[in-house]
ChimeraX commands (.cxc) that place a marker at each C-alpha (Angstrom):
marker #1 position -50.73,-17.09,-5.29 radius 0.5
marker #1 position -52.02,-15.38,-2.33 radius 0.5
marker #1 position -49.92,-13.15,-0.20 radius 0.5
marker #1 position -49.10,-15.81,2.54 radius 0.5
marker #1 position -47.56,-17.90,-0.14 radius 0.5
marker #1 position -45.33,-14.75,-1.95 radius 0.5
marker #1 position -44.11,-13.82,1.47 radius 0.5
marker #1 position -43.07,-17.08,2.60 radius 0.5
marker #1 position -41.06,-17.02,-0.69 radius 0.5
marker #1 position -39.71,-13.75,0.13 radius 0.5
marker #1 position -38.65,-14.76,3.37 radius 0.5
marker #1 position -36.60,-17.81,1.67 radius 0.5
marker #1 position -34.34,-16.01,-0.38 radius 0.5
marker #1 position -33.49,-13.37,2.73 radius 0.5
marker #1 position -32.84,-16.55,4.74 radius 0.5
marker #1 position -30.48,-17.79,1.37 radius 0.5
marker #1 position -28.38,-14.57,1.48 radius 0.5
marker #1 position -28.32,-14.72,5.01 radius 0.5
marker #1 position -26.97,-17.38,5.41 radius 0.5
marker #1 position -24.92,-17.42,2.18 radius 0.5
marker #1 position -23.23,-14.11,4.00 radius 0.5
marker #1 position -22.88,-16.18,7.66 radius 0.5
marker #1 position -21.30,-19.58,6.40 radius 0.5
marker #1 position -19.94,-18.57,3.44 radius 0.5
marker #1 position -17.74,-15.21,4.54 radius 0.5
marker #1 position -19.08,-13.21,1.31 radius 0.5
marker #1 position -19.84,-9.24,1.82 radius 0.5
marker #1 position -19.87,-7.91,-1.68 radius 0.5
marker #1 position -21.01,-9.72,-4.81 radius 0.5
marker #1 position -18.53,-7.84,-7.03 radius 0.5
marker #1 position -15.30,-8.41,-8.61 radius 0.5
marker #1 position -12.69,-6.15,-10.61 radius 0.5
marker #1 position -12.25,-8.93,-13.47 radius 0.5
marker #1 position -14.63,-10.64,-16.00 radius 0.5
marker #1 position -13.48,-13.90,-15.47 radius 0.5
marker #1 position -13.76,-13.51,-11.27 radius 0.5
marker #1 position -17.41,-12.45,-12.01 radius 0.5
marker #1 position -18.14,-15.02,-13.58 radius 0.5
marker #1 position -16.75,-17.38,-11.87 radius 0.5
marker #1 position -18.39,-16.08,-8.19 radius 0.5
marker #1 position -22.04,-16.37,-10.49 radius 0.5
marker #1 position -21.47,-19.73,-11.22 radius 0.5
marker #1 position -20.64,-21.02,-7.86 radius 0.5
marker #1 position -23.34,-19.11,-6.50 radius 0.5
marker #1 position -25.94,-20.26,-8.74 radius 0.5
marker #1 position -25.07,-23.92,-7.96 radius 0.5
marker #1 position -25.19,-23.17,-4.32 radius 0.5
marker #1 position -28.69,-21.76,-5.11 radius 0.5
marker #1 position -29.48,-24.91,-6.89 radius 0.5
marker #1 position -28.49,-27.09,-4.33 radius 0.5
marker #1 position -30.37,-25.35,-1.75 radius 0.5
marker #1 position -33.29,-25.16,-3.36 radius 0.5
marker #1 position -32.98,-29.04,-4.18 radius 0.5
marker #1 position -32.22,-29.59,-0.84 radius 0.5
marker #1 position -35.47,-27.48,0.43 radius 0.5
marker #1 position -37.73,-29.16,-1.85 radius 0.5
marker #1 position -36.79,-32.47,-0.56 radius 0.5
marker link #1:1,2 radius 0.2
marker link #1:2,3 radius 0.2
marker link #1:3,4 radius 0.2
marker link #1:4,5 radius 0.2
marker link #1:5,6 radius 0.2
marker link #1:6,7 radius 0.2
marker link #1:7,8 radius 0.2
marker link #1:8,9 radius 0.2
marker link #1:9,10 radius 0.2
marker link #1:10,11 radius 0.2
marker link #1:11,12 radius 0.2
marker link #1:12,13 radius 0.2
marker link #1:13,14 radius 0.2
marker link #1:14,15 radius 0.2
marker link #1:15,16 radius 0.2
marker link #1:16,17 radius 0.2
marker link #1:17,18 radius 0.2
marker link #1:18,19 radius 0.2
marker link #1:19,20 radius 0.2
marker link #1:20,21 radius 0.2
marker link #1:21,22 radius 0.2
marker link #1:22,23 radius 0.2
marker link #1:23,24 radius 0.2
marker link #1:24,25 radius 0.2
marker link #1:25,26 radius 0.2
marker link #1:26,27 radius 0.2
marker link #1:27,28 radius 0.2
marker link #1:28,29 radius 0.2
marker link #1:29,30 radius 0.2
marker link #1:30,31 radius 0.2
marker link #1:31,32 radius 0.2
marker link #1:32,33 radius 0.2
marker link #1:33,34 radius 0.2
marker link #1:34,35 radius 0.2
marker link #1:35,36 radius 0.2
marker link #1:36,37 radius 0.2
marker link #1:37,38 radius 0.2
marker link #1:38,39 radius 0.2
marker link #1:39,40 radius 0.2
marker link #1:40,41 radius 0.2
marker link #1:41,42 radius 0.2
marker link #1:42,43 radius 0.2
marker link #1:43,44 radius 0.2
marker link #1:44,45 radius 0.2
marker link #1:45,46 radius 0.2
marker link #1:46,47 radius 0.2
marker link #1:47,48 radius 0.2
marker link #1:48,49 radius 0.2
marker link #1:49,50 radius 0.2
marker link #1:50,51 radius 0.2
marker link #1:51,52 radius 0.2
marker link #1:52,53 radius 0.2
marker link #1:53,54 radius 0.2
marker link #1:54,55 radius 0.2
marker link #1:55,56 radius 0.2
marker link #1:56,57 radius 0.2
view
């Protein structure tokens, strides 16, 4: 890959966590319990699914 390319990529996942931040109202990517945790990396790697899905298409 040439640097265009890996920069472009870059920019993508700043965009994700932008927006991620902006529509869906979370700050902090931490929680007190296990199960929480867990939880908020599931939903969050669906969302990344999905939007990557989405962006491919």
């Amino acid at each position: 890959m040439d640097v265009a390319n890996l920069y472009k990529k870059r920019w993508l996942i700043v965009l994700f966590f932008k927006w991620l931040k902006q529509h869906l109202k979370i700050k902090k990517f931490r929680a007190q319990r296990r199960t929480l945790f867990a939880y908020k990396s599931v939903w969050l790697l669906s969302h990344t699914v999905l939007w990557l899905l989405s962006y491919m298409t």
